[in-house]
N, C-alpha and C positions, 0 to 999 in steps of 0.2 A: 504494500500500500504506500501510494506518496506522501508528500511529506506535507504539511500546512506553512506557509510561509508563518513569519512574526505578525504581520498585518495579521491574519485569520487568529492566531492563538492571541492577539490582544484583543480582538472582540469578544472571543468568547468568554474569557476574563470578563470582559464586559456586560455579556447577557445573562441570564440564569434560563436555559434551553427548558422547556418544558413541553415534550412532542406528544403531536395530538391535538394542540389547542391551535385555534383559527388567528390572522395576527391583531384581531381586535382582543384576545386576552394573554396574547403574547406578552411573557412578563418583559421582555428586551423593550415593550411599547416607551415604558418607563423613562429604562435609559437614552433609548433613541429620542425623543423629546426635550430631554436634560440636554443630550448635545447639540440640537438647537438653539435652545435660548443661550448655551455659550459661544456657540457661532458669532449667534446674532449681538453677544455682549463684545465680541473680540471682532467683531464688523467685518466677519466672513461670508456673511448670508446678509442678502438684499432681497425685500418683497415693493418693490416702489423702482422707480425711474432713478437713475445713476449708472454706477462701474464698479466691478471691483478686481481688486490688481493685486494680491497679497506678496510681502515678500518669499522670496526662491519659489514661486510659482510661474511655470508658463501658462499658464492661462491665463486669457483675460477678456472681460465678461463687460458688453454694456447694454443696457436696458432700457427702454422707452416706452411710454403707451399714453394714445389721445385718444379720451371722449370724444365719440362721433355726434350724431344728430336725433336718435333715438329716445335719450334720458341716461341715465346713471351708464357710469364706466363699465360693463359686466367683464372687462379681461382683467387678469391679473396675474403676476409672476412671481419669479422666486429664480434666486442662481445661493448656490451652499458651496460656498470654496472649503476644503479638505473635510468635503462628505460625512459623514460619522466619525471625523477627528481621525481621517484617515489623508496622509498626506499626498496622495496621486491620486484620490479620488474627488470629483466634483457633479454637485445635480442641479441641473437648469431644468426649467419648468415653465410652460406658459398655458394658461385656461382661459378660455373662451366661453363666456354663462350667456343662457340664455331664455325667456322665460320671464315672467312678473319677479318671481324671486332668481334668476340666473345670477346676480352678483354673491349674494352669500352662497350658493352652491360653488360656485365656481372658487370663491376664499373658504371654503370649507375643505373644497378636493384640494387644494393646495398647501392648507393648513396639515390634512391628515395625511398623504401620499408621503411625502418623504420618508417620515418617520413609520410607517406599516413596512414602506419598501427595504428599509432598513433593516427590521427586526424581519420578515422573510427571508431575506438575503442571508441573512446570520443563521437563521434556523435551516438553512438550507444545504449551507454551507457545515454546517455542524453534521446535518444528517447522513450526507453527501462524505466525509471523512468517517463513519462507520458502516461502509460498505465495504465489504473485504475484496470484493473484484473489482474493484477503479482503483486505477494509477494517476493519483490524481498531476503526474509527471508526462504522460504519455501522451498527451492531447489538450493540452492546458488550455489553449482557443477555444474547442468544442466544447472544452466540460466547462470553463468560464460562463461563454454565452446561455448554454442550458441553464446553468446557474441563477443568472440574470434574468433567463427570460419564464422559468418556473416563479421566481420570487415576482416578477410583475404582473403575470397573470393570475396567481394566488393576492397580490395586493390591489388590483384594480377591482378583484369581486370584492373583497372583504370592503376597500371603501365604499362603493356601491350600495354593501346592505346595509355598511354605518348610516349611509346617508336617505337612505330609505326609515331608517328605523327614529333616524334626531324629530325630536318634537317640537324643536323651534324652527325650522327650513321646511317649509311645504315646496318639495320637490316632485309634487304628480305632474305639475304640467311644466317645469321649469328643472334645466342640466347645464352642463359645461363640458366642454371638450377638454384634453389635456394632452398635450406634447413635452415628453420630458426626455431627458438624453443625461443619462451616467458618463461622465469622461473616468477612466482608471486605468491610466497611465497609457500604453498607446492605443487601447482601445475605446473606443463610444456605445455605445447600447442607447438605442434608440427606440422609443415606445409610442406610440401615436393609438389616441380612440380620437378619432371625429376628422375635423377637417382644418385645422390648423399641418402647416407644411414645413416639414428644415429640407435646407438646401445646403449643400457644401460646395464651397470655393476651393477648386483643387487646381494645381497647375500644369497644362499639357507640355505633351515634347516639345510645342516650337516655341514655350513662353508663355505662351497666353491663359486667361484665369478663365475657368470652365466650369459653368456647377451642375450638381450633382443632387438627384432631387433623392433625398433617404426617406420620404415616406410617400405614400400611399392618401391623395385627398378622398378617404371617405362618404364621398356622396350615395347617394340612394340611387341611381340610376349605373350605377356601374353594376356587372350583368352579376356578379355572384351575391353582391350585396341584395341589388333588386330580388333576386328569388329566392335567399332566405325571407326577406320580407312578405312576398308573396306567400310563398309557404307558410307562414306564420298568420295567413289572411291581412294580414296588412296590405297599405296601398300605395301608389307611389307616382305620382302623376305632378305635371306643372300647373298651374294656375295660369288660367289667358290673360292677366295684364303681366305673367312673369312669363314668358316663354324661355327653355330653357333652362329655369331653377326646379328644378325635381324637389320633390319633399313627403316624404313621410304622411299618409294620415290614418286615422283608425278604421276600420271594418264599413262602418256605418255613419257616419260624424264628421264635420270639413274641421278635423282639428287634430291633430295640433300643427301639422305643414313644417315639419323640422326639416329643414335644408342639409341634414349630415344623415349617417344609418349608424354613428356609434357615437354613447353618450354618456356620462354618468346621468344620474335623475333621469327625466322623464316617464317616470312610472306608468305613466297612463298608456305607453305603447310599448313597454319590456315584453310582453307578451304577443305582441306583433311586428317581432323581426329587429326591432331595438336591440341591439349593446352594448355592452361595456366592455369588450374582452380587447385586450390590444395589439397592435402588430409591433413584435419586437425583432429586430434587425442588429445587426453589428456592424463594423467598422473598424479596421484595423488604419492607423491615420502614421502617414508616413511624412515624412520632408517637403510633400510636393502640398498636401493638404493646409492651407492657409487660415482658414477659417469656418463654422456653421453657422447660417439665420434661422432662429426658430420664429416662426410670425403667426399671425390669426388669419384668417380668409380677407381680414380688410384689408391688407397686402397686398395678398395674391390675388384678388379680385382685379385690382391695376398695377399690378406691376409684374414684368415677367421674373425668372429664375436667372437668367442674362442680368436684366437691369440691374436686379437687388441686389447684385455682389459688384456689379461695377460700380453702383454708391456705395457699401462699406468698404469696396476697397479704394475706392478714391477720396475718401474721407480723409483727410492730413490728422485727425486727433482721432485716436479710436474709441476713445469716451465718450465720443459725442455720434456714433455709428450708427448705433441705434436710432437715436434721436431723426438724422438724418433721411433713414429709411423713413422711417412713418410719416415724418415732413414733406416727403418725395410722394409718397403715397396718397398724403391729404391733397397735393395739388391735382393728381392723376385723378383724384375723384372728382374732383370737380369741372377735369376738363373733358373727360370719359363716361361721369356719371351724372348730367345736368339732372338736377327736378327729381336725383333718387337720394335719401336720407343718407347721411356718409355714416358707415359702420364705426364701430370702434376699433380702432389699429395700433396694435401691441406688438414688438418684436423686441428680440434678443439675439444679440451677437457675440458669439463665442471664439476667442481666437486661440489657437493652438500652439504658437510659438512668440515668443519672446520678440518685443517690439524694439526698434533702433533705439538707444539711449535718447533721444530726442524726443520720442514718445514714452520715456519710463514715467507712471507713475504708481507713488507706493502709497495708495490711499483707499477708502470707499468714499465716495462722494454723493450726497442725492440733493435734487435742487429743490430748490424750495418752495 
């Protein structure tokens, strides 16, 4: 049997494993929580618009998001520099709520996610080293990402029924998407339920920055999504002043018209074709890999995969990357989208390598 690095044997230090139990009574809940509020005391973890840049880290992380035309902001974010007080690990996050109540579900899933993903991850990893036939030496890529992507799918249900069961979030007709991406060390795990999009900035042989689309936009009319729906009696059609937006409705009922086919909340259509299960993907990130935008559909609605990374990467300060996306984004809407409500548009730029001393900065910064 292989061996556990020091990282794995100081986690488990860390948890008190107790197998059997779901990760809402996972005792590790505890300490995964704890190492958040010290994150956020030592200004490692950002939930608001800013950067952050920690020393001896190569990563660096900037974040921005604008109320659109709707009402209240429903996206919201989170980036956690050295993940569970692990020092090659970091988790970015962006939710997309939507719905009467969509803002507190969508600060609920982002509230709870880390820290469930956390304590599965550990429990996983524990159970994972009392298998006497894995080497956990012989394949380290393969049994990594299984790893990662068992604990995301056990964490995305477990949040799901939390959030079905909380008595203060009436989430039957209101949910939030979530795109999150683990960086640990040269790999990425990447998790997508809905239709928020990351794209990676990588560099081709002749020079030039190419991106890279790592997930899967979620809509209801893509053919496998569509006929679990179907199957489930659900329906799935556009509305005549929306030609082209497919959406979700129930059996019998013009409602609820959800524009994605995967969601936390939305209770009222889990039982036709709705989920929450996510697509986890990997990424082994080499030299040529420059950067990832994780963004909400008010993004990608006007901006292509091209464009987005030709603005963060011609951005001269990359604290301000973010910013710039969503800024580029709000004018796209208005010259693309006359006389339609502009969405709310939230992105996060994740960079992978270490920026010219011109650009060092060793702060977290959020504006006022």
């Amino acid at each position: 049997m292989g061996h556990f690095s020091s990282m794995f044997y100081g986690l488990a230090r860390s948890f008190s494993i107790r197998k059997g139990k779901n990760s809402e009574s996972c005792a590790g809940r505890g300490a995964a929580e704890a190492m958040a509020k010290e994150a956020k005391r030592n200004e490692m973890i950002l939930r608001s618009s800013g950067f952050v840049n920690v020393d001896s880290s190569n990563n660096f992380a900037a974040v921005f998001s604008k109320r659109g035309e709707k009402g209240v902001n429903q996206d919201c974010a989170i980036v956690w520099e050295e993940f569970g007080c692990q020092a090659d690990m970091m988790f970015c996050g962006i939710f997309d709520g939507h719905g009467p109540w969509g803002h507190f579900v969508a600060k609920k899933v982002r509230e709870s996610m880390p820290s469930s993903l956390l304590c599965n991850w550990q429990e996983t990893l524990a159970e994972a080293s009392l298998l006497p036939d894995i080497d956990l030496d012989s394949d380290k890529k393969t049994h990594r990402f299984n790893i990662w992507k068992h604990s995301y799918v056990k964490t995305c249900a477990a949040v799901d029924q939390e959030l079905e069961q909380h008595r203060q979030i009436d989430s039957f007709y209101s949910g939030t998407t979530a795109l999150t991406i683990v960086r640990q060390g040269e790999f990425i795990m990447v998790a997508n339920v809905g239709d928020s999009r990351a794209v990676l900035a990588t560099t081709s042989e002749d020079g030039s920055l190419v991106p890279v689309q790592l997930t899967v936009d979620f809509k209801p009319n893509l053919p496998y999504e569509a006929e679990r729906i179907i199957q489930c009696k659900g329906r799935v059609f556009c509305l005549e002043d929306e030609p082209g937006v497919h959406r979700v409705w129930l059996p019998n009922e013009e409602c609820p018209g959800l524009a994605m086919s995967r969601a936390f909340g939305d209770y009222c259509v889990k039982d036709y074709g709705l989920i929450s299960v996510p697509e986890v993907t990997q990424r082994h990130i080499t030299s040529r890999d420059q950067f990832v935008v994780l963004a909400t559909d008010g993004v990608w609605d006007v901006i292509s995969n091209q464009e987005a990374i030709q603005i963060v990467s011609s951005t001269p300060n990359r604290a301000k990357s973010a910013k710039r996306l969503v800024e580029c984004a709000v004018h796209a809407w208005k010259r693309k989208r006359k006389g339609i409500a502009m969405d709310d548009i939230s992105a996060i730029c994740l960079f992978f390598h270490s920026s010219p001393l011109s650009q060092q900065v060793h702060a977290v910064a959020t504006p006022k």
